[in-house]
N, C-alpha and C positions, 0 to 999 in steps of 0.2 A: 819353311820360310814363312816370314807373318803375312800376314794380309797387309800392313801398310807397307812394308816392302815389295810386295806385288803389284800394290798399286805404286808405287813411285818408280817401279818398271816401267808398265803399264805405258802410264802416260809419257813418261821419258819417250820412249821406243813412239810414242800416238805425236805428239808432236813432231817430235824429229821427220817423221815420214811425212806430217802437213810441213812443214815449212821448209825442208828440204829441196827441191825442185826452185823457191825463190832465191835461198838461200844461194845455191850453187850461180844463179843467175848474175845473183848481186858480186860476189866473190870473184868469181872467175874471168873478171874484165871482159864479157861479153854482151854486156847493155851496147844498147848501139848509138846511145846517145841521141833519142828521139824521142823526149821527154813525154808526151802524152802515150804513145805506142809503147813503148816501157813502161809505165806503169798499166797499162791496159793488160798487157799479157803477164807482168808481174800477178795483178790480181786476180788473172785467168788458171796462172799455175796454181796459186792459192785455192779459186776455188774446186780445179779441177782436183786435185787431190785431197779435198777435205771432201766432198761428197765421195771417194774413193775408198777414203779410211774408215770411213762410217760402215764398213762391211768387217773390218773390224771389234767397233764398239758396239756393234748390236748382235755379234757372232757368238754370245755367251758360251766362250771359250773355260772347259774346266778348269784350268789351273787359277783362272781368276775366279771361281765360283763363291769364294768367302769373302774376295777382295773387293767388290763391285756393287755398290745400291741400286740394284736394278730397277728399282723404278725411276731413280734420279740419272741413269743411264739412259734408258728410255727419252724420259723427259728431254733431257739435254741434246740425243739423236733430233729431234724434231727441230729445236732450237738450231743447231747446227747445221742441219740436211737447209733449215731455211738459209740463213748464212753461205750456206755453197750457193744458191740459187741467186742470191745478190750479189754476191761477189762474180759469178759470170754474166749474170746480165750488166752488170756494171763494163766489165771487158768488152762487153761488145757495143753499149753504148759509148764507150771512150773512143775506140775504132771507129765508129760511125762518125764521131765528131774530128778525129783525129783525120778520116776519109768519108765522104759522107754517102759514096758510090758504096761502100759496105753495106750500108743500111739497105739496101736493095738487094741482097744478097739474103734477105729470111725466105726469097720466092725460092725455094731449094730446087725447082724446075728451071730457072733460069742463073741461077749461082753457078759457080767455076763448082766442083768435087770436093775440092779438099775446106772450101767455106761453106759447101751443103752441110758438109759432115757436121761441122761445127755447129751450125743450125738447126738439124737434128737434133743431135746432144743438147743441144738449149732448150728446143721443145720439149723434150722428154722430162729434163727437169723440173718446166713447168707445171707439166702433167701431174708429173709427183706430187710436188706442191700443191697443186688444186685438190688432187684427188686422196691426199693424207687429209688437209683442213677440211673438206667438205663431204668426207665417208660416209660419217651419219643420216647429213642431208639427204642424199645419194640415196642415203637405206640399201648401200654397195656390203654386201656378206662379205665378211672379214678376211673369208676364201679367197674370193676373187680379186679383191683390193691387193691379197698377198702377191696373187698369180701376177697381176697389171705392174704390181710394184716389182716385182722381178725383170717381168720385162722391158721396164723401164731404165732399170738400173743397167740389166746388158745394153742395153740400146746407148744409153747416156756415156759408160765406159769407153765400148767398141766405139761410136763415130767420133767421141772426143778426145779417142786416142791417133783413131783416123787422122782429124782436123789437124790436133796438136804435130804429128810426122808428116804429112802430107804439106802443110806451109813451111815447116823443116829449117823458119826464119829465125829462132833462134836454137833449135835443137839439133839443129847440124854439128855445136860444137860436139864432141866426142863425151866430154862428163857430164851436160843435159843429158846427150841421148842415154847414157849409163842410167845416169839416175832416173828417169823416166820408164826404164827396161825394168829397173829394179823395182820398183812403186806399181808396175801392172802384176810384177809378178807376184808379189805381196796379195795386191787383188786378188789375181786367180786363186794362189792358196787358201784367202778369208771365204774367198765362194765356194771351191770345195769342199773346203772344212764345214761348212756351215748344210751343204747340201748333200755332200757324200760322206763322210769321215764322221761327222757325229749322228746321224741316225747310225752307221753303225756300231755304234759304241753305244747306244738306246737301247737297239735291237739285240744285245747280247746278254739283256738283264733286263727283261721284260718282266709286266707282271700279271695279276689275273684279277679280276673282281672277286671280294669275298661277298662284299654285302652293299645293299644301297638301302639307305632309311632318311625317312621322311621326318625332319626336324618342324617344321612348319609347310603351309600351303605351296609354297615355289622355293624351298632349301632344302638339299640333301647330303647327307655323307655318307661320301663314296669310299669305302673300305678296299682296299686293295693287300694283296700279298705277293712275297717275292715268287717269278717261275718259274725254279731249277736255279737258284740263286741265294745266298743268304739276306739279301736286300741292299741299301746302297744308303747309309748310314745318313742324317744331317740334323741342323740347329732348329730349335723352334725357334719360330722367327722368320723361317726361310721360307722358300717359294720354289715351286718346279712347271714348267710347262708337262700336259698330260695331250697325250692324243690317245687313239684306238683305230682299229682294222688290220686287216693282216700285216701289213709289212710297217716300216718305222720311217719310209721314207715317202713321206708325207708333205703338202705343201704347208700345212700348219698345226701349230701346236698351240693351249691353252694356257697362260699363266692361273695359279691356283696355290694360296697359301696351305703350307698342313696346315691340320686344326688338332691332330692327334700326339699321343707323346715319342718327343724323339728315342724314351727306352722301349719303346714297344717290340722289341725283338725283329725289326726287317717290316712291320706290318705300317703301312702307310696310311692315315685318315685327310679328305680334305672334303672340305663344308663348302659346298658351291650352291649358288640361288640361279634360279631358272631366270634367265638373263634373254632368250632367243639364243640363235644359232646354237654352236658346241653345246651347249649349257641342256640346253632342253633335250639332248636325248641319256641325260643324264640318268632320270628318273626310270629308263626304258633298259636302262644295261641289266644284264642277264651275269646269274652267279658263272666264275671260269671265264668269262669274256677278258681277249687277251687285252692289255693297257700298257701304252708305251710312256716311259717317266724321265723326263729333261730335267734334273735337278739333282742335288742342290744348289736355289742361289743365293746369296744376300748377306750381308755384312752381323744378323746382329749373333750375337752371341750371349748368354746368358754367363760365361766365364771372365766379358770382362769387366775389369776394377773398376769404373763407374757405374756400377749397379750392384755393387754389393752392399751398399748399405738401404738399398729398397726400390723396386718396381711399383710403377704406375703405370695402369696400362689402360686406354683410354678405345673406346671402339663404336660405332655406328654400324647398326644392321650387319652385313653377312663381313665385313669389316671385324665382326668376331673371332672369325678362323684360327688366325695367327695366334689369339690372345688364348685360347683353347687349348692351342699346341703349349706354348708358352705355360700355360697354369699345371696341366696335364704330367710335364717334362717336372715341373718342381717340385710337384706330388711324389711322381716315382723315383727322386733322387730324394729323398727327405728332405727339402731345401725349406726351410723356414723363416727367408729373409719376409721380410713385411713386402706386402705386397696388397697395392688397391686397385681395382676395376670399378672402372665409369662404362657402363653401356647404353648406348640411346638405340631404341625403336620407337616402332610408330605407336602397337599396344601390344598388352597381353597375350594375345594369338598367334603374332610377327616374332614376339622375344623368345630365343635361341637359347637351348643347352639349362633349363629350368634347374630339371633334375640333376644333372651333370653339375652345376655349382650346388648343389646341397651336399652332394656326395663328395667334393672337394675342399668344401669347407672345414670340416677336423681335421684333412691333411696338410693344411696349409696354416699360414698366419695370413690371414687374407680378410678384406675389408670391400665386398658388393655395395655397389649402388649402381640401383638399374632408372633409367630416365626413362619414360613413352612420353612421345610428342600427344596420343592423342587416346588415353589412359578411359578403359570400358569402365574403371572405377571412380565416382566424381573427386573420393577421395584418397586417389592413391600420392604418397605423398611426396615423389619428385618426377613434376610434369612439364612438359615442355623440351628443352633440347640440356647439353653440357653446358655447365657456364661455369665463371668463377669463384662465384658465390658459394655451388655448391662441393665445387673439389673441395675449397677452402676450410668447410665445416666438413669436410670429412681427414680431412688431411693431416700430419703431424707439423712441429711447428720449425721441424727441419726437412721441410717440404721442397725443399732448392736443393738439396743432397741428393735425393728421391732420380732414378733415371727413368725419363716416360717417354714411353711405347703411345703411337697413335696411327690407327686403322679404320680408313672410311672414306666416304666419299668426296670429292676434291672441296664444296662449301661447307662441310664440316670440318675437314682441315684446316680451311683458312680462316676459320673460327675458333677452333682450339689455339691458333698462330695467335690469336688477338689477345686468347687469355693467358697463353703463356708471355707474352711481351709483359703485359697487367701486374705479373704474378712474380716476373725476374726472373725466367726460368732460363736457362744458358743455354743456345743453340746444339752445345756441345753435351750435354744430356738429355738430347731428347731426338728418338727413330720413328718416320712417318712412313707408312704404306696408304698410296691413294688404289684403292682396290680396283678403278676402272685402267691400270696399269693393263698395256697392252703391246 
């Protein structure tokens, strides 16, 4: 099956299960004709089952593994997860206005049970909220934010399933309660699957460290091989979460682009920079150390028909990976479509993989140009960041046919966005990785 018919599954099946539960509301002739209180729990079921579904859009379920831009999933989870947190706090400010003795009901020591509950679940999503926008601040380890967010998420489910049967004021009808039954249980299997079901499917094609080498001061590649497995095939381009220690059932796992080629026979390469947390005991892993591999994900594919007449592939700092993989994969398939790399770093010290584009350069039809923002040579002679000025002098004059690849930090992104707007470049040829994806 292709991947755009998996995604037009996908979201079919992702909708249907958000709007479902209004849907039946609106349908079923049991609004009760109480206009403000109606649409209050109208936009309650709304948001209660979209913060529910979101257990399966971030569940990086295999069979979507090709179909799904995982960073733009991500992305989108945050955007969404907020959206649920509006849409119930809206329901319960309409109740409050709709009864204003409700609003007195967040003291969950003095509330009836079944509006504790609800108040509960309201917290927690607050929680969420605060404590997803403000991680950094926090200087909250990625660990523990997981661990909180889990708890959060039971907490928010259980009492707001609670609240939702417990006032039982509109789901006493028989097909609410159906469909409400059916929407937990969806839940339950997204949280299984996510916590039981796929580390086991991790853990039965583990791998082992071959090597770890020091590309610059804080970037390493970490070489891995398959263990007692032939390996687990995918596209340069793609991305896999990696953990380590004995068992695969873990509270969290690390996104990390390969950077090696997808013909390497089962042997996995990915280029990580010493970032804190996961990252830093990168440098410290030991040859045979066992490595658990969440992957493949991501849409891009080097097969398809928009890129056969030329890659462009644009990258900042450890934002190279991908492009690695990507050039690496071309090489060992004879592929000799035209192909340009823009790379920015800071200088000479900082820039990645020297040697490795020397060595790839007669196997390729390939076109380097390397940027240092702050160049140990006075005259080295493309300084400063990416711009348009200079793809433009490097580029062909069918530079709009050309499909580009961009990987790097989220204000380099949105600076490449400006040059390609500049340049006419078609939303629809062109694949972005923000690398602080998480």
């Amino acid at each position: 099956m292709s991947p755009s018919t998996k995604r037009k599954i996908f979201y079919t099946i992702y909708f249907a299960l958000v709007l479902l539960p209004a849907l039946a509301m609106l349908v079923s002739g049991y609004l009760r004709g109480e206009g403000v209180r109606d649409i209050a729990v109208l936009l309650g079921f709304l948001g209660m089952a979209l913060a529910g579904i979101q257990l399966i859009s971030i569940g990086r379920i295999h069979w979507l593994a090709d179909a799904l831009d995982m960073d733009k999933v991500y992305n989108n989870h945050h955007w969404v997860s907020l959206l649920s947190v509006l849409l119930i706090v809206a329901h319960f400010m309409l109740l409050s206005f709709y009864n204003p003795i409700i609003a007195g009901f967040l003291n969950v020591l003095k509330a009836p049970w079944m509006i504790a509950a609800g108040s509960i679940g309201l917290f927690g999503l607050l929680l969420i909220g605060i404590t997803s926008v403000l991680r950094k601040s926090f200087k909250l380890d990625y660990r523990y934010w997981l661990l909180i967010h889990d708890i959060l998420t039971i907490t928010i489910l259980v009492f707001g399933m609670i609240h939702l049967f417990k006032v039982g004021y509109y789901t006493s009808h028989p097909l609410m309660k159906a469909i409400w039954i059916f929407e937990i249980a969806v839940w339950v299997i997204a949280f299984a699957y996510i916590r039981i079901i796929r580390p086991m499917r991790i853990g039965q094609k583990p791998y082992m460290v071959e090597s770890v080498v020091g590309e610059s001061a804080d970037t390493y590649s970490l070489t891995l091989v398959p263990d007692g497995h032939e390996g687990v095939p995918f596209e340069a381009g793609q991305v896999a979460w990696i953990s380590t220690g004995p068992s695969p059932f873990v509270l969290s796992r690390n996104p990390f682009s390969y950077s090696g080629s997808a013909e390497a026979g089962g042997t996995l390469r990915f280029s990580i920079k010493n970032l804190g947390d996961f990252t830093s005991t990168i440098p410290h892993m030991q040859k045979g150390q066992r490595v658990y591999v969440d992957g493949p994900y991501g849409t891009f594919n080097l097969d398809d028909p928009n890129m056969q007449k030329g890659l462009v592939l644009i990258a900042g700092g450890i934002g190279l990976a991908p492009v690695m993989s990507i050039l690496n994969t071309l090489a060992d398939r004879g592929d000799k479509r035209p192909t340009y790399v823009f790379y920015g770093d800071l200088n000479e010290d900082t820039a990645l993989y020297a040697d490795e584009f020397e060595q790839l350069k007669p196997k390729l039809n390939l076109a380097f140009v390397q940027v240092l923002e702050e160049p140990k040579s006075e005259d080295y002679p493309h300084q400063g960041y990416i711009t348009k000025d200079i793809m433009l002098d490097h580029l062909p004059q069918n530079y709009n046919d050309l499909y580009y690849f961009v990987c790097g930090p989220a204000p380099m992104l949105r600076a490449i966005e400006k040059h390609f707007d500049a340049m006419g470049i078609s939303g629809s040829q062109i694949h972005e990785e923000n690398y602080t994806m998480a």
